[in-house]
N, C-alpha and C positions, 0 to 999 in steps of 0.2 A: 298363576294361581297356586301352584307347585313349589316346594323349594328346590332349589339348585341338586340337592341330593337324589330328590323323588327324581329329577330329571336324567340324573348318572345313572340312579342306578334303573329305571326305566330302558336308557342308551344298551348298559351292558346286557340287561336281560333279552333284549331283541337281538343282538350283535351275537351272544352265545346261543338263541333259539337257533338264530339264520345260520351260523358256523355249525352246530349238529345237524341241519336237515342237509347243507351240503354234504358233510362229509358223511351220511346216510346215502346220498345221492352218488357218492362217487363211488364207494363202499360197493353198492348195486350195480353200476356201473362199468367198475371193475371185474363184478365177478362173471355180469353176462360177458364182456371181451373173453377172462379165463373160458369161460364154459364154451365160447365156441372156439377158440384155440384149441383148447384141448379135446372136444366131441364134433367139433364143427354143426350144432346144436345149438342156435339160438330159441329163445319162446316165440311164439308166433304174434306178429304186431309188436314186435318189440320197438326197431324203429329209430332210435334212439328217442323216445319218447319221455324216459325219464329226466334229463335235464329239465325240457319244460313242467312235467308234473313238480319237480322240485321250485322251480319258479314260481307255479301258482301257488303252491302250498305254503313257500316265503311271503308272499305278497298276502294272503289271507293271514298269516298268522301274526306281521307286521299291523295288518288293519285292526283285528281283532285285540292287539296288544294297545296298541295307541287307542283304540276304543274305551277298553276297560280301564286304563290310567287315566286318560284326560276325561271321562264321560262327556262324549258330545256326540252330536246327531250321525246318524250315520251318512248324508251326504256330506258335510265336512271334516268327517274321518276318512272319508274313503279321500276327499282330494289332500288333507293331508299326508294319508297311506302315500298318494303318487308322488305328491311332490318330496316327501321324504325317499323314496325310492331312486327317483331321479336324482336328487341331490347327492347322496350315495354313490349312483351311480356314475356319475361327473366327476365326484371329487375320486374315486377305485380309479378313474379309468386316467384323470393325469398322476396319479401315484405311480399305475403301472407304468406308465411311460416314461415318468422321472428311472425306476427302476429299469425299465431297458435301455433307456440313453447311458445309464451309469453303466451299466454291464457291456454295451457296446465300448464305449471309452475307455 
């Protein structure tokens, strides 16, 4: 229904949403390791619980994006959400592996 453009640029604005909330995520991350290195001080429940808040916070903001481009119902947004997740995550995950074969060789 979309042109090839609406779909780019759709691609990049979820690609540059998800790359900010990671590196928000690692950012926080980061700083509880410094803080308890340095005061031995963690927050309590901490847990490593932000990785996964950063995850669901991806996966909502990916439905919600693919929602409002494509307007369509929200149970075939949401199994769009997964299978685009999925497929992401498949194709990340022989990328990463091409790159450590390369690096191991």
């Amino acid at each position: 229904r979309q042109a090839f453009g609406e779909h780019l640029v759709t691609a990049l604005h979820i690609k540059a949403g998800v790359f900010v909330l990671m590196i928000l995520a690692a950012a926080l991350n980061g700083l509880f390791t410094l803080l308890d290195a340095v005061t031995g001080w963690v927050p309590t429940g901490y847990g490593g619980i932000i990785p996964l808040v950063a995850m669901f916070i991806t996966t909502v903001y990916v439905g919600v994006s693919l929602r409002v481009v494509y307007r369509d119902n929200v149970v075939f947004c949401a199994v769009r959400t997964i299978i685009f997740l999925a497929a992401y995550l498949a194709v990340a995950m022989v990328g990463l592996f091409a790159v450590a074969v390369i690096l191991v060789l």
